[in-house]
Backbone as XML, in Angstrom:
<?xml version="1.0"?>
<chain id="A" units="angstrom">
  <residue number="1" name="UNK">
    <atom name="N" x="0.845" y="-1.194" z="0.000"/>
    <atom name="CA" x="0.000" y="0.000" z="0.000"/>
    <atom name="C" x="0.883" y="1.248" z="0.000"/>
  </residue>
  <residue number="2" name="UNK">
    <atom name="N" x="0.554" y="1.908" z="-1.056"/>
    <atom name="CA" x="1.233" y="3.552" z="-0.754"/>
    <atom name="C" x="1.184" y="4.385" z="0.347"/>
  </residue>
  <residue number="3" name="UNK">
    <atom name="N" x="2.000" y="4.872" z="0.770"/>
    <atom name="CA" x="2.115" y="5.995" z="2.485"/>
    <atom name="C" x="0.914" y="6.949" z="1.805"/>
  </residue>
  <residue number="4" name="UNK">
    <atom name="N" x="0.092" y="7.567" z="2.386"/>
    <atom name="CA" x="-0.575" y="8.703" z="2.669"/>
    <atom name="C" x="0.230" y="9.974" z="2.058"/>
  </residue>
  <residue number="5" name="UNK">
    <atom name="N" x="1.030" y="10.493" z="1.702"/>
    <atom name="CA" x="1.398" y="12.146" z="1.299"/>
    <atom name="C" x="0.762" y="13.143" z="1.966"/>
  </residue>
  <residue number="6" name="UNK">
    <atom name="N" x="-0.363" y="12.871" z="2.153"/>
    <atom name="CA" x="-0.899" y="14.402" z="2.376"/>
    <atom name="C" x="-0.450" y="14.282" z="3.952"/>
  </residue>
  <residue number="7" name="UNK">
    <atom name="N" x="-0.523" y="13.396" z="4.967"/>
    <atom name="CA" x="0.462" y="13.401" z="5.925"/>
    <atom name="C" x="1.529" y="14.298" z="6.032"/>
  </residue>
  <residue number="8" name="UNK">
    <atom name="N" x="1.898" y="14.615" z="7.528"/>
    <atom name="CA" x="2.481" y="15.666" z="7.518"/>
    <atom name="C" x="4.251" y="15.083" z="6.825"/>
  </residue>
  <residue number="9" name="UNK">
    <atom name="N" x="4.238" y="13.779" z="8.048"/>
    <atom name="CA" x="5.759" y="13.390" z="7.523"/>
    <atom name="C" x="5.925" y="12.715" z="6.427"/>
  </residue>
  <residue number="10" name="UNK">
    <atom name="N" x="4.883" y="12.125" z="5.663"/>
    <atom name="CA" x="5.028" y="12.013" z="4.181"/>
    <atom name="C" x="5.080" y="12.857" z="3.489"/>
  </residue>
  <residue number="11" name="UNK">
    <atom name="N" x="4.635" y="13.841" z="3.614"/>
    <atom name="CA" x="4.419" y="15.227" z="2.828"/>
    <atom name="C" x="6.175" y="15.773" z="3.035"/>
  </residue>
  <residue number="12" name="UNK">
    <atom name="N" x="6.763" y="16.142" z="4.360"/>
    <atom name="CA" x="8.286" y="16.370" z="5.024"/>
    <atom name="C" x="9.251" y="15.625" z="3.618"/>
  </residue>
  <residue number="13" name="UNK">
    <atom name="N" x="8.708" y="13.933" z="3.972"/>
    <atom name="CA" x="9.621" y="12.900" z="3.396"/>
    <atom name="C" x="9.968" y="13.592" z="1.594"/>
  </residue>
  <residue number="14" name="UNK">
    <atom name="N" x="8.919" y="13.842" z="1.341"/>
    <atom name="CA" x="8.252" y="14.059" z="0.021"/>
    <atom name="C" x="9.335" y="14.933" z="-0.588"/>
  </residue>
  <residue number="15" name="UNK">
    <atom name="N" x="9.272" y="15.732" z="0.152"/>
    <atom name="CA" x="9.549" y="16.907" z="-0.311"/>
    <atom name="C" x="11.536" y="16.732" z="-0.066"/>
  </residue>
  <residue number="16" name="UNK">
    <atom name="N" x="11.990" y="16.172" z="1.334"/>
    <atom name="CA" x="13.506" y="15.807" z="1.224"/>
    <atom name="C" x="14.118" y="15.187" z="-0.198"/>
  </residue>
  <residue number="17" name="UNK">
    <atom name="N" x="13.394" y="14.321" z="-0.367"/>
    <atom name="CA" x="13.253" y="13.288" z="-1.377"/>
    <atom name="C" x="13.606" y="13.635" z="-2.879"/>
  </residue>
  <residue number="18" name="UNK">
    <atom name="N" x="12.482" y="14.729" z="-3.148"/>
    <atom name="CA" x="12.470" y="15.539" z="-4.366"/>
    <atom name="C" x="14.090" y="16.815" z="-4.073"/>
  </residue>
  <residue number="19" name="UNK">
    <atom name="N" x="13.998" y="17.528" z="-3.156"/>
    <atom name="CA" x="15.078" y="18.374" z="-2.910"/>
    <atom name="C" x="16.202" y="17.742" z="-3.614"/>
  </residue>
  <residue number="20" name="UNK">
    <atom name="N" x="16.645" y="16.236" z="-3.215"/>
    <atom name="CA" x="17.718" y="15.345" z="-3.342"/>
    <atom name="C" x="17.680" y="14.776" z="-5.052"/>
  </residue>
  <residue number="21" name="UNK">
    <atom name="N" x="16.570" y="14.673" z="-5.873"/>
    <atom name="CA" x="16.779" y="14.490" z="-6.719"/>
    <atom name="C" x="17.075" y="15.630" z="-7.275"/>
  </residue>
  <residue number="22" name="UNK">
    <atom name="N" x="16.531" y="16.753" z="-7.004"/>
    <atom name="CA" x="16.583" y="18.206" z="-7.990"/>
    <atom name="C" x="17.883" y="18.525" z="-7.396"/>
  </residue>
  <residue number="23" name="UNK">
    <atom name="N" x="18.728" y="18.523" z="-6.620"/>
    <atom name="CA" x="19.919" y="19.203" z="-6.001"/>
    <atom name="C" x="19.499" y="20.559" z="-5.443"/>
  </residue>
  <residue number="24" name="UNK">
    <atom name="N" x="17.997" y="21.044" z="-4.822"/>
    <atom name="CA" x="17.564" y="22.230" z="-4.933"/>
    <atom name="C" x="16.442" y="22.090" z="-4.295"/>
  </residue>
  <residue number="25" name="UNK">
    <atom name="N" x="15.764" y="23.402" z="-3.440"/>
    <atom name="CA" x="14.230" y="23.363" z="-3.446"/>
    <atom name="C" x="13.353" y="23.352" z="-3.872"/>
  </residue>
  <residue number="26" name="UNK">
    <atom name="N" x="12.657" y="22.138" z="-4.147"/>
    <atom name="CA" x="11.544" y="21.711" z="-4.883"/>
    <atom name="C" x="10.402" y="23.335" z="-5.074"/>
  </residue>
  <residue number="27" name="UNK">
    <atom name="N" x="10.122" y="23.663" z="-5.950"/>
    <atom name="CA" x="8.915" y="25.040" z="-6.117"/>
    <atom name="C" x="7.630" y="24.399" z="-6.951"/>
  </residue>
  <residue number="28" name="UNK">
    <atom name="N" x="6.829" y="25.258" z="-7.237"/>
    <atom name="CA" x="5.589" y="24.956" z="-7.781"/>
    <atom name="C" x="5.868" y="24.921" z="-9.230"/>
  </residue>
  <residue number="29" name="UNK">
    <atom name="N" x="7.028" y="25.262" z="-9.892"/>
    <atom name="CA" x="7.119" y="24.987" z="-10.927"/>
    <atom name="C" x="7.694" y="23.928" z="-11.405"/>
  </residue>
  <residue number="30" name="UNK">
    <atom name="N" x="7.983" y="23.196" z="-10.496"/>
    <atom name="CA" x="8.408" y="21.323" z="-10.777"/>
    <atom name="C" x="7.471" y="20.758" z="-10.643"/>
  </residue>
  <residue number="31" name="UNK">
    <atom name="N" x="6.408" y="21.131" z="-10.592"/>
    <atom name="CA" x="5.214" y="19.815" z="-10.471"/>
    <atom name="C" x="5.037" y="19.046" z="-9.504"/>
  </residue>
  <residue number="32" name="UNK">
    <atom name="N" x="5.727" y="19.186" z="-8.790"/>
    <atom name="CA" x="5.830" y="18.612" z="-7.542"/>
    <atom name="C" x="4.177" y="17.968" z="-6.693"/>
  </residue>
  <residue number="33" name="UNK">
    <atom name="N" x="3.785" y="16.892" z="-6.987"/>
    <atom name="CA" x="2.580" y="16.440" z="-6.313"/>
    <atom name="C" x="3.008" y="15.473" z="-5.657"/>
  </residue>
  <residue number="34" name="UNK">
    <atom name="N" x="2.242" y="15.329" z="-4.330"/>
    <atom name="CA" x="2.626" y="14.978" z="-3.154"/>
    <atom name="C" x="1.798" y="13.874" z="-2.849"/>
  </residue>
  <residue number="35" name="UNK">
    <atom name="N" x="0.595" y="13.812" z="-3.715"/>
    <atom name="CA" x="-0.294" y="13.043" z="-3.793"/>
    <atom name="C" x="-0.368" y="12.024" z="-4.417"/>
  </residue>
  <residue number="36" name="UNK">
    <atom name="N" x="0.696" y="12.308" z="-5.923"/>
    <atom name="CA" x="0.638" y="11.486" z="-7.381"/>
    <atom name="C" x="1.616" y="11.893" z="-7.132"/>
  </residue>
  <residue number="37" name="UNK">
    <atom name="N" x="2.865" y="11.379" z="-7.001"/>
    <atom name="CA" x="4.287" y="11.117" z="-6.948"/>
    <atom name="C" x="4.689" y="10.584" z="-8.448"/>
  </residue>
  <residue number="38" name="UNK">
    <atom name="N" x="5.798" y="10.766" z="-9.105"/>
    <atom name="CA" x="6.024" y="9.833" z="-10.073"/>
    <atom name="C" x="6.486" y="8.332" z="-9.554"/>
  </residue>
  <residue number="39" name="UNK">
    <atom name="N" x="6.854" y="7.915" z="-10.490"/>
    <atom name="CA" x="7.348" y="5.652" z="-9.979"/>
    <atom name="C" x="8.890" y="5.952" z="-9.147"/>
  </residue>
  <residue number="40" name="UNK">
    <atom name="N" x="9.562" y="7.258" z="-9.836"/>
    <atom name="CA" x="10.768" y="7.543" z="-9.242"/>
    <atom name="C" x="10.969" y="7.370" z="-7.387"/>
  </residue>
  <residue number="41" name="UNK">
    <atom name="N" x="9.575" y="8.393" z="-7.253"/>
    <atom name="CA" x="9.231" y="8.829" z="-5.772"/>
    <atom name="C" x="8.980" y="7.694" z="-5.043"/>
  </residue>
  <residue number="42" name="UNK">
    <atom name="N" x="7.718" y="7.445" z="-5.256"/>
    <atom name="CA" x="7.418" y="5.772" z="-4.758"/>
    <atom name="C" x="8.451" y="4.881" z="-4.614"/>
  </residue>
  <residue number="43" name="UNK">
    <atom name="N" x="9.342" y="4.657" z="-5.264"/>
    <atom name="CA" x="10.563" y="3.672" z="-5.255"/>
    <atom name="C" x="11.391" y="3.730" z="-4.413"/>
  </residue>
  <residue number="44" name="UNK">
    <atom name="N" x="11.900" y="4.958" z="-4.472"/>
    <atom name="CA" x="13.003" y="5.792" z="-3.670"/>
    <atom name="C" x="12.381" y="5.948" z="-2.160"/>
  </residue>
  <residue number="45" name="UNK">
    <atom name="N" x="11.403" y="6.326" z="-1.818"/>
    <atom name="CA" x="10.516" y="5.958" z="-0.828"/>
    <atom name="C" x="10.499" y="4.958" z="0.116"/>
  </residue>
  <residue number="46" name="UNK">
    <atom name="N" x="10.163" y="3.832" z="-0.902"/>
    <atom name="CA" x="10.232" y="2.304" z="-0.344"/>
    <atom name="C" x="11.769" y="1.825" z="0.040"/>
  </residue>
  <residue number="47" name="UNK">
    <atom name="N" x="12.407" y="2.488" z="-0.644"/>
    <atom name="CA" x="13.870" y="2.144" z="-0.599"/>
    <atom name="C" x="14.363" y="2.605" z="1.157"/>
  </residue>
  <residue number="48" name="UNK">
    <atom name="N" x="14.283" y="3.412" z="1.082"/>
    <atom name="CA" x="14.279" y="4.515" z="2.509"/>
    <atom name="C" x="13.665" y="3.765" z="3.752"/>
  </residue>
  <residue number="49" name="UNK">
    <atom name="N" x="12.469" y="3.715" z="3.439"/>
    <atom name="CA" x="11.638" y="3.918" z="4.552"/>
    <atom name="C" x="12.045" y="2.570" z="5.023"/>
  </residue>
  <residue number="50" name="UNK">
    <atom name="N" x="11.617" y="1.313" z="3.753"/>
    <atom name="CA" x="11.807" y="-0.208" z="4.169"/>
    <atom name="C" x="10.819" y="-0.896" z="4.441"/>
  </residue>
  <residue number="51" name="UNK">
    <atom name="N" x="9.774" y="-0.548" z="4.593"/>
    <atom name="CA" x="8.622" y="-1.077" z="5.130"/>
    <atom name="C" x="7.819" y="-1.536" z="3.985"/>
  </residue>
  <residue number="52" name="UNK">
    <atom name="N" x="8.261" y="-1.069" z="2.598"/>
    <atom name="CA" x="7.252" y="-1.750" z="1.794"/>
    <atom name="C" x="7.940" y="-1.918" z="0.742"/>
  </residue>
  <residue number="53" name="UNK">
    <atom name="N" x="7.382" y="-2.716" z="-0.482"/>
    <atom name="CA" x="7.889" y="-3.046" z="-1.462"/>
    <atom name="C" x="7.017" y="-2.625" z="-2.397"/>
  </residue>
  <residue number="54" name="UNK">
    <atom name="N" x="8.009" y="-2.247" z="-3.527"/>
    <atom name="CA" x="6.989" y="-1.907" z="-4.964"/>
    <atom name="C" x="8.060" y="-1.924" z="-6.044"/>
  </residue>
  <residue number="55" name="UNK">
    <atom name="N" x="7.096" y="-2.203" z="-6.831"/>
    <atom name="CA" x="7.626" y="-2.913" z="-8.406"/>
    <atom name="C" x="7.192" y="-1.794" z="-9.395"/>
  </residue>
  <residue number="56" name="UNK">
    <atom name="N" x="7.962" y="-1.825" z="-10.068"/>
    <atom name="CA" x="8.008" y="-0.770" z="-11.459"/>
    <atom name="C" x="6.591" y="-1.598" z="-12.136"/>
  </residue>
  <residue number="57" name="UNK">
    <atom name="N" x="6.501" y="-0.740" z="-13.261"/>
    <atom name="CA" x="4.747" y="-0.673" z="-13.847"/>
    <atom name="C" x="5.424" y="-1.070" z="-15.300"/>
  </residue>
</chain>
């Protein structure tokens, strides 16, 4: 099952996450949804956190 986002520390995670791929602070002009993550996010996520597993589409 996917984490929640709109959560505060998923939302926190979310956003470290993206910072680290962009080398930068994520803004509203990256698209940045917190809700609809790309497969990148989700992955990288699972990778981290550990608690879950997910497979590419």
């Amino acid at each position: 099952m996917f984490p929640r986002f709109e959560q505060p520390r998923w939302r926190r995670f979310a956003t470290i996450v993206a910072q680290l791929e962009l080398d930068r602070e994520p803004t509203a002009a990256d698209g940045l949804d917190f809700v609809s993550m790309n497969q990148g996010g989700f992955a990288c996520a699972s990778t981290i956190h550990g608690s879950m597993r997910l497979q590419a589409e």
